[in-house]
C-alpha positions in Angstrom: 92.9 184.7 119.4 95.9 185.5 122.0 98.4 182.7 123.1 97.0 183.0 126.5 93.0 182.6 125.6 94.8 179.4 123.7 96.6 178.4 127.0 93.9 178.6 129.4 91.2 179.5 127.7 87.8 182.2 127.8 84.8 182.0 128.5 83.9 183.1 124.6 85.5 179.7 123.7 84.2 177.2 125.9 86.0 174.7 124.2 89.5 175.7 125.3 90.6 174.6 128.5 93.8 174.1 131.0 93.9 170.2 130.2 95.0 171.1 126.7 92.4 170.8 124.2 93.6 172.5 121.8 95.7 169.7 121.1 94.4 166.5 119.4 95.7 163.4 118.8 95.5 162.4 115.3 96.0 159.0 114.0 96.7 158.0 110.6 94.1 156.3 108.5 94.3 153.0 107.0 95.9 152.7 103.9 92.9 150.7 101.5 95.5 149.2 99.1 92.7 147.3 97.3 93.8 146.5 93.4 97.0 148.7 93.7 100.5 147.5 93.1 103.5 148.3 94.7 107.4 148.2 93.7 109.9 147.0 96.2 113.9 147.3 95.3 115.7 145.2 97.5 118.9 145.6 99.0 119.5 143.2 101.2 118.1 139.2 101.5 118.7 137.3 104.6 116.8 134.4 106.9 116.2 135.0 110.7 117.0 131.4 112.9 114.0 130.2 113.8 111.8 131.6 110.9 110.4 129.9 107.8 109.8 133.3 106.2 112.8 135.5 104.0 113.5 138.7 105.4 113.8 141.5 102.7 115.2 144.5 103.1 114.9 147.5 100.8 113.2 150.7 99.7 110.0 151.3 98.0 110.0 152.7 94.9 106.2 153.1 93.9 102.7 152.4 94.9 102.0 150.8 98.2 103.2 147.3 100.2 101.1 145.8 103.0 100.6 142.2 104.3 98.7 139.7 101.8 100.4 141.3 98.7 102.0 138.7 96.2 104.5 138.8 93.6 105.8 135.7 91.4 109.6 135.2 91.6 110.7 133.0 88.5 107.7 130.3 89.0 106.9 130.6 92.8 104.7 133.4 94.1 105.5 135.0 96.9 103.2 136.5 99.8 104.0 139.0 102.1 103.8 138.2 105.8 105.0 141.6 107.8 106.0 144.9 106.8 107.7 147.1 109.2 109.4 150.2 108.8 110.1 153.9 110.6 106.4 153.9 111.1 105.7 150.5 112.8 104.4 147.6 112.0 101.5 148.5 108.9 102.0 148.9 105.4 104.1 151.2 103.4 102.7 154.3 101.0 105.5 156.2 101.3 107.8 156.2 98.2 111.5 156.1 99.5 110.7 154.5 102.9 113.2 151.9 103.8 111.4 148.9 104.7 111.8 145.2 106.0 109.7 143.1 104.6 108.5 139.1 105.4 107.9 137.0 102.6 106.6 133.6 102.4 106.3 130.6 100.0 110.3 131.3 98.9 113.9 130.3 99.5 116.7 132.3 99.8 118.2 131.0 97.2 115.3 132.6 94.8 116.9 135.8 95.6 119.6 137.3 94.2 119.5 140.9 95.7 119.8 144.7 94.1 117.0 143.3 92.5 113.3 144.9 91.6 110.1 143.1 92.9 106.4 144.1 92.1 103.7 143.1 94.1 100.1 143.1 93.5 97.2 143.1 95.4 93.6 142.4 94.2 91.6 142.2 97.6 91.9 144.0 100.5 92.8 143.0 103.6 91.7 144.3 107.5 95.0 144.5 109.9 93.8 144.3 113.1 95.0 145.6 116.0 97.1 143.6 118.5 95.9 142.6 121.8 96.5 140.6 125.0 95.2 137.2 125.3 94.4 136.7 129.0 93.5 133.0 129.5 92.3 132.0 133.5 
């Protein structure tokens, strides 16, 4: 196949155009994090004004981190609100991604930083996509 038959296409490949069909937008799946555990070392521990949930931010070691994971810090468990990184707002399967993650059910206090945090996960949960609410 020539670069121009893959430019504007032939008529022995119906299926190539001018609009650019040979190009497809892929999307990545969603990460099914169901009974998997994921380690989080965290650099940094701070609290936005305005928010009742501890920002931490850090790298991921191991495994996978996604919203509804929980971990237990010295007798409170914790439970992961938001993880965003690089690659939006979804979780994090990618060992060495920095990510920021929001906790809930802790202090600041609880956290001393350079520290190592495991969370666990034993049901899965279904992100859903954002959308506009349009009340009239």
């Amino acid at each position: 196949m020539s670069l121009i038959s893959l430019t504007f296409g032939t008529e022995q490949y119906p299926g190539l155009n001018a609009k650019g069909s040979n190009t497809s937008v892929t999307k990545p799946n969603e990460v099914n994090f169901k009974g998997k555990k994921g380690v989080f070392e965290v650099k940094k521990v701070d609290k936005f004004f305005g928010t009742k949930e501890i920002c931490l931010m850090g790298k991921l070691v191991e495994g996978v981190v996604g919203p509804g994971m929980q971990a237990e810090i010295g007798d409170k468990k914790i439970k992961i609100e938001t993880v965003e990184s690089k690659y939006g707002e979804r979780p994090v399967h990618r060992e060495g991604t920095n990510a920021l993650i929001m906790v809930g059910g802790a202090e600041h206090s609880d956290f001393e930083g350079n520290e190592t945090i495991e969370f666990k996960k034993e049901y899965a949960v279904k992100i859903r996509k954002k959308g506009k609410v349009i009340i009239c």
